[in-house]
TORVEX-310282 format. One record per residue (C-alpha): residue in three letters; x, y, z. Coordinates in steps of 0.25 Angstrom, whole numbers, plus 2048, in hexadecimal, padded with zeros to 3 digits. Last residue first. Layout:
<atoms>
ALAXYZ;...
</atoms>
This chain:
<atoms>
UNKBCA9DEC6B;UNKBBD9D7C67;UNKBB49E4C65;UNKBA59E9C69;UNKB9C9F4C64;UNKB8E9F1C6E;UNKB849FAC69;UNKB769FDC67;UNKB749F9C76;UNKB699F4C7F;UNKB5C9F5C88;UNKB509F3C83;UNKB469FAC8E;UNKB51A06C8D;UNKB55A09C7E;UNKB5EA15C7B;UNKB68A08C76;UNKB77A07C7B;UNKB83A0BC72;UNKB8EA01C77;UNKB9CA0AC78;UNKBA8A05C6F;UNKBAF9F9C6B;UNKBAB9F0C76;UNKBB29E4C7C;UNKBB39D6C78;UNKBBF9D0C78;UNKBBA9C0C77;UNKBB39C5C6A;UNKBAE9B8C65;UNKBAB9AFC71;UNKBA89BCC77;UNKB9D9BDC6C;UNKB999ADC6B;UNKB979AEC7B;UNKB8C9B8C79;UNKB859B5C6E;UNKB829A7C72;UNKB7D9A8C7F;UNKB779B5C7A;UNKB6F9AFC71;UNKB699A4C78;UNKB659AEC83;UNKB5E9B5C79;UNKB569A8C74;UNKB539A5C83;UNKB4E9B3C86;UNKB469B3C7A;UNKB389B1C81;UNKB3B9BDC8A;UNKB349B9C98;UNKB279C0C96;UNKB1F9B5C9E;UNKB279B8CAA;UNKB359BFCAA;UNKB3C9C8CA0;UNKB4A9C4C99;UNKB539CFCA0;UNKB4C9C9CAD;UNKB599C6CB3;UNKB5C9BBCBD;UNKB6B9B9CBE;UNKB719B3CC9;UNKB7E9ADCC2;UNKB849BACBD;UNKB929B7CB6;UNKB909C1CAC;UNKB909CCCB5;UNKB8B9DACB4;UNKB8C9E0CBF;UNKB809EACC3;UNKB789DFCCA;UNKB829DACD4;UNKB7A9CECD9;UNKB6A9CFCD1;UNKB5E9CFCD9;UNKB5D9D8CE2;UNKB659E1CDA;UNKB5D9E2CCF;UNKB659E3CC1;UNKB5C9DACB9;UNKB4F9E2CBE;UNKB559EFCB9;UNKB569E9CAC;UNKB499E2CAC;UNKB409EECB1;UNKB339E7CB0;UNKB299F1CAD;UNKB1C9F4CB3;UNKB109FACAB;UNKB049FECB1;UNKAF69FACAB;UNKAF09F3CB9;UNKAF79F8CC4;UNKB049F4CCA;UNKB069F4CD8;UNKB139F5CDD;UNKB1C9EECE7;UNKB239E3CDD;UNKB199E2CD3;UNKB0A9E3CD8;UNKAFE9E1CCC;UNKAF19E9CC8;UNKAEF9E2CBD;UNKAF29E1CAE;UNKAFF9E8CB3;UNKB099EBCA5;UNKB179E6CA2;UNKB229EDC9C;UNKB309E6C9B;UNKB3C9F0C9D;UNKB4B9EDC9C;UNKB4D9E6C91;UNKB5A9E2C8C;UNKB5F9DFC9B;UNKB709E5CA0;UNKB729DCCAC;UNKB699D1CAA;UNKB699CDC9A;UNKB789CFC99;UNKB789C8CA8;UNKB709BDCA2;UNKB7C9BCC96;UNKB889BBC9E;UNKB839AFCA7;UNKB7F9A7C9A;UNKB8B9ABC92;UNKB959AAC9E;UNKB9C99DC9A;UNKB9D99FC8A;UNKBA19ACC8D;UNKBAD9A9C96;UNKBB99B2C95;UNKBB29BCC8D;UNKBA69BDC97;UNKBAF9C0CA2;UNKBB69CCC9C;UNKBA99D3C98;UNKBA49D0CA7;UNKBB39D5CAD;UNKBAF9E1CA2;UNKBA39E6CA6;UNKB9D9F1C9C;UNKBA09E7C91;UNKB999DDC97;UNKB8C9E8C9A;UNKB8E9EBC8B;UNKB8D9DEC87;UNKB829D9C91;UNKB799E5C8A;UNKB7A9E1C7B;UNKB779D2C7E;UNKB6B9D6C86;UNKB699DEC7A;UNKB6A9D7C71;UNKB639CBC76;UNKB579D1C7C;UNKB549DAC72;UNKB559D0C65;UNKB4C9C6C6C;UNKB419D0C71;UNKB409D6C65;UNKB429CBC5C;UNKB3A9C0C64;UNKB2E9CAC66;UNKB2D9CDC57;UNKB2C9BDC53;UNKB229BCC5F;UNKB1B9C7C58;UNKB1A9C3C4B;UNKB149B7C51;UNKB0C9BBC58;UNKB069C5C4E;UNKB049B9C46;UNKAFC9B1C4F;UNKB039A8C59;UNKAFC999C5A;UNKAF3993C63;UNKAEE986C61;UNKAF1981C6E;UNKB00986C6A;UNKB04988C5D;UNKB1398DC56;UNKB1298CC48;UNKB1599BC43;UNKB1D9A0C50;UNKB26991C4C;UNKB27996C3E;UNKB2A9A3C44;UNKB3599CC4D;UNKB3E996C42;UNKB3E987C3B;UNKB3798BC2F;UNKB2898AC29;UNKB2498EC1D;UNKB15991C1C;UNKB14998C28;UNKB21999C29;UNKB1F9A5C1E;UNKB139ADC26;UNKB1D9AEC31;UNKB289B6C29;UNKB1D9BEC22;UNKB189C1C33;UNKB269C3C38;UNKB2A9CDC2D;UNKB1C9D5C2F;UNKB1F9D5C3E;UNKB2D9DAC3B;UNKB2A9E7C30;UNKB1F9EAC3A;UNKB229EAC47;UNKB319F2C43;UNKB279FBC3E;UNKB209FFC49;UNKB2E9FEC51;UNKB33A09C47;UNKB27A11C49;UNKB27A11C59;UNKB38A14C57;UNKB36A1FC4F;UNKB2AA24C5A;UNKB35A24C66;UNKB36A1BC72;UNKB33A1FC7E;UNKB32A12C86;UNKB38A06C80;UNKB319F9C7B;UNKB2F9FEC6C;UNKB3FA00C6A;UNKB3D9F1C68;UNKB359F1C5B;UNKB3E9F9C55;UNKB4D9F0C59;UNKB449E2C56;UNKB409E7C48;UNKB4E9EDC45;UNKB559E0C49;UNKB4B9D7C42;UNKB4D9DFC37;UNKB5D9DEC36;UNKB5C9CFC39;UNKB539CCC2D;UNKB5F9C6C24;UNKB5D9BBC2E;UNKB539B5C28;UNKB479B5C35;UNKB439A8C39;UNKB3E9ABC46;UNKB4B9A5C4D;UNKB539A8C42;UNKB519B6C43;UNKB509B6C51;UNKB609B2C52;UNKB639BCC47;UNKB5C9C5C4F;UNKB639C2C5C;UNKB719C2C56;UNKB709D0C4F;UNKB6E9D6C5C;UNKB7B9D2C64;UNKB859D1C59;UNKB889DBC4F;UNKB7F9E5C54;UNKB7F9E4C64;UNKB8E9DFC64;UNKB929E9C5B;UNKBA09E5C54;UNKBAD9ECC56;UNKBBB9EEC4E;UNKBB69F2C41;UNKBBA9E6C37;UNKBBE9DBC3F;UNKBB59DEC4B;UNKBAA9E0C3F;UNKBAF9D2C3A;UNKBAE9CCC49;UNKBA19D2C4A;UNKB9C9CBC3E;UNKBA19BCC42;UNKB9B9BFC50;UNKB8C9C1C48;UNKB8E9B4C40;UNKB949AEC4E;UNKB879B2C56;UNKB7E9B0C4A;UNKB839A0C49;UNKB829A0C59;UNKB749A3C59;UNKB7099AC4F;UNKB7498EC56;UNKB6D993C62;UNKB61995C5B;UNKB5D985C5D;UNKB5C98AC6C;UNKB52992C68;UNKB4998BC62;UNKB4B980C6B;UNKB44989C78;UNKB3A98DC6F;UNKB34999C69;UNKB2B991C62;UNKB2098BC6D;UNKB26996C76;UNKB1D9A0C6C;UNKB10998C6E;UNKB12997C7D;UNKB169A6C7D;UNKB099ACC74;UNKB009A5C7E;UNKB079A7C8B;UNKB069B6C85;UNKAFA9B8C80;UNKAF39B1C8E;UNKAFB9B7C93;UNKB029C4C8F;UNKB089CAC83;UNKB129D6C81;UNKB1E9CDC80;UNKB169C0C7A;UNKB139C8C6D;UNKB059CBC68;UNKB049D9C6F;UNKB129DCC69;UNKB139DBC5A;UNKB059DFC5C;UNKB069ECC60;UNKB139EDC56;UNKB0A9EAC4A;UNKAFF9F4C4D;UNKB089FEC52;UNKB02A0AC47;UNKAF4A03C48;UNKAF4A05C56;UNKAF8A12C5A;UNKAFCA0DC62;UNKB06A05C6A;UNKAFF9F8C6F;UNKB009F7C7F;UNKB059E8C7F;UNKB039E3C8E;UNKB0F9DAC94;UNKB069D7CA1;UNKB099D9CB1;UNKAFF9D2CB9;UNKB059C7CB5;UNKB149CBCBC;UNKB1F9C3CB5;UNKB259D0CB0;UNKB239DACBA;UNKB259CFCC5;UNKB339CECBE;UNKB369DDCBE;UNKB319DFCCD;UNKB3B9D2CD2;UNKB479D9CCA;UNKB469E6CCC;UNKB419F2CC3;UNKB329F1CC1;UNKB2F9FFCBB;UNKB20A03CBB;UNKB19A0ACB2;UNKB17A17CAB;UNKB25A19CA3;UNKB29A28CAA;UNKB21A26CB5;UNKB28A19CBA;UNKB23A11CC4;UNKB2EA08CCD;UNKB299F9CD0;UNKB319F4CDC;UNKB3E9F0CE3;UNKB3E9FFCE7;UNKB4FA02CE2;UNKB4B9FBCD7;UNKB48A08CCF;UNKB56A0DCD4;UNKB5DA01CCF;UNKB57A03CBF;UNKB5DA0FCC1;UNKB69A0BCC2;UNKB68A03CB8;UNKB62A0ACAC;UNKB6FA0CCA6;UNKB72A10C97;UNKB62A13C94;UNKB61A1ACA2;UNKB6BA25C9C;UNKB66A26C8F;UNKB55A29C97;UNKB4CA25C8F;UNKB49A19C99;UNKB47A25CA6;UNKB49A1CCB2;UNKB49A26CBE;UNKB3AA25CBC;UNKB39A19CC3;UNKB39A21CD0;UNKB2CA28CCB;UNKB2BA37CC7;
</atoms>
């Protein structure tokens, strides 16, 4: 057995904290090989972002088979810019970036807050009537899809399915998972990539103002994105949207719940310590904590030799606790000024959403403590069997 194989991601016990051994994998400063996943484990900060602004190293889409069972799902993926390389991928980003803009989504602001207070109102009457509220369901994954769905153009009466699509589709990315969840994904492809592409085929003849219209018309040197481009983008941006923002959102609370001066110092100043506050959520507690990529060529990260065909994964929440890099690294502080955490990826697989996400939490985050300046939880958080995505399923929370 390999040293690597001390991290075991079925494991309850890991799944609730990975970090201590996360610190024994970067005990080597190098790439560790596992034998129970077959590949290597980049665990530190400086091996974690070679792995993922290496070229050597490529995002390869192994289609799941049998084919014509994952037809849709394969394709859902192989055409998006997550599992795409160059020249796909510098061509399916230039287009995308062309919409996806910078004022795009700024001009979401407006909407953000309108959802963060709709969303707040309703807490403060479950507060009224019950005693407690959810921060995860009642306010910190709600907010995202609504946010995407104006963004693509999506009514928001839709909220409900985007969340079930997005939630299936995801349980995709971890290792183990069961044959329910295969099918439900399978179907999750469908029922959504049939939804984008009637959705689509409208603004072709009506256009609006939202980003499908935008997908549908965006060209560039005469390029444009063909339908199951486009579907995939639109797929791409929930999952990846939705994840990242709740639970980045999700784990910050329960590590500021778990330390009070941090808890106490954010309700004195939230405005003030939003932007500091929220890139230590992201850092000290990462949404996603594993990023495959596979050796075209024989390549060297760190003090290893990778051969052609093996995989190497960038281990982002043990990178963003690296001791060589980050002061202190088990405190969670909100006040952290040096913060370079890679909880957004690195290179050309920089998440696309990181901007919108961060406009959302700079927005959601104050407006709560703003709302509920006595904070505290109502109960235990119930944390997710997941280990790549890393989150909760609940966060019960009161004001008094």
């Amino acid at each position: 057995m390999s040293s690597a194989d001390i991290l075991d991601t079925r494991d309850p016990a890991t799944v609730a904290n990975p970090y201590d051994i996360y610190r024994q994998l970067r005990a080597d400063r190098d790439l560790v090989w596992s034998d129970r996943l077959g590949l290597w484990l980049a665990p530190t900060h400086e091996t974690a972002n070679a792995t993922l602004r290496n070229k050597s190293l490529g995002r390869l889409y192994k289609a799941q088979e049998p084919f014509d069972e994952w037809e849709i799902f394969n394709w859902l993926h192989s055409d998006s810019i997550l599992d795409s390389e160059p020249p796909k991928h510098t061509r399916l980003r230039s287009l995308v970036q062309k919409a996806f803009t910078p004022g795009r989504i700024a001009a979401l602001e407006p909407n953000i807050i309108e959802i963060c207070d709709q969303l707040l109102d309703e807490a403060e009457a479950k507060l009224a009537s019950s005693g407690s509220f959810d921060i995860l369901a009642d306010y910190a994954e709600p907010l995202p899809i609504l946010v995407i769905a104006d963004l693509l153009g999506v009514p928001r009466d839709m909220a409900n399915d985007l969340r079930r699509w997005s939630q299936d589709i995801v349980k995709m990315y971890e290792y183990g998972r069961s044959r329910e969840q295969e099918l439900a994904a399978q179907k999750a492809g469908l029922e959504f990539s049939t939804y984008i592409a009637d959705l689509a085929a409208k603004r072709k003849v009506d256009p609006r103002s939202d980003l499908i219209t935008a997908l549908v018309e965006v060209e560039e040197q005469g390029e444009k994105l063909n339908e199951h481009e486009l579907i995939a983008m639109c797929v791409l941006l929930l999952n990846a949207g939705h994840e990242a923002s709740v639970n980045g959102f999700g784990n910050g609370m329960v590590a500021m719940f778990r330390h009070q001066d941090q808890l106490d110092l954010m309700k004195s100043s939230p405005r003030e310590l939003t932007e500091t506050a929220l890139e230590e959520m992201m850092r000290f507690d990462s949404p996603l904590h594993m990023f495959e990529r596979t050796a075209t060529s024989e390549t060297v990260i760190g003090n290893t030799t990778v051969l052609e065909g093996q995989k190497v994964v960038a281990m982002l929440g043990s990178a963003n606790r690296d001791e060589e890099v980050f002061e202190d690294t088990d405190r969670f502080d909100i006040t952290r000024k040096h913060n370079p955490h890679i909880a957004f990826g690195a290179g050309i697989h920089f998440c696309i959403g990181a901007p919108l996400a961060r406009l959302e939490m700079q927005n959601s985050l104050p407006m709560m403590f703003e709302r509920f300046p006595n904070l505290r939880l109502a109960g235990t958080p119930v944390q997710r069997p997941t280990f790549v995505l890393r989150g909760w399923e609940t966060i019960p929370a009161t004001n008094n």
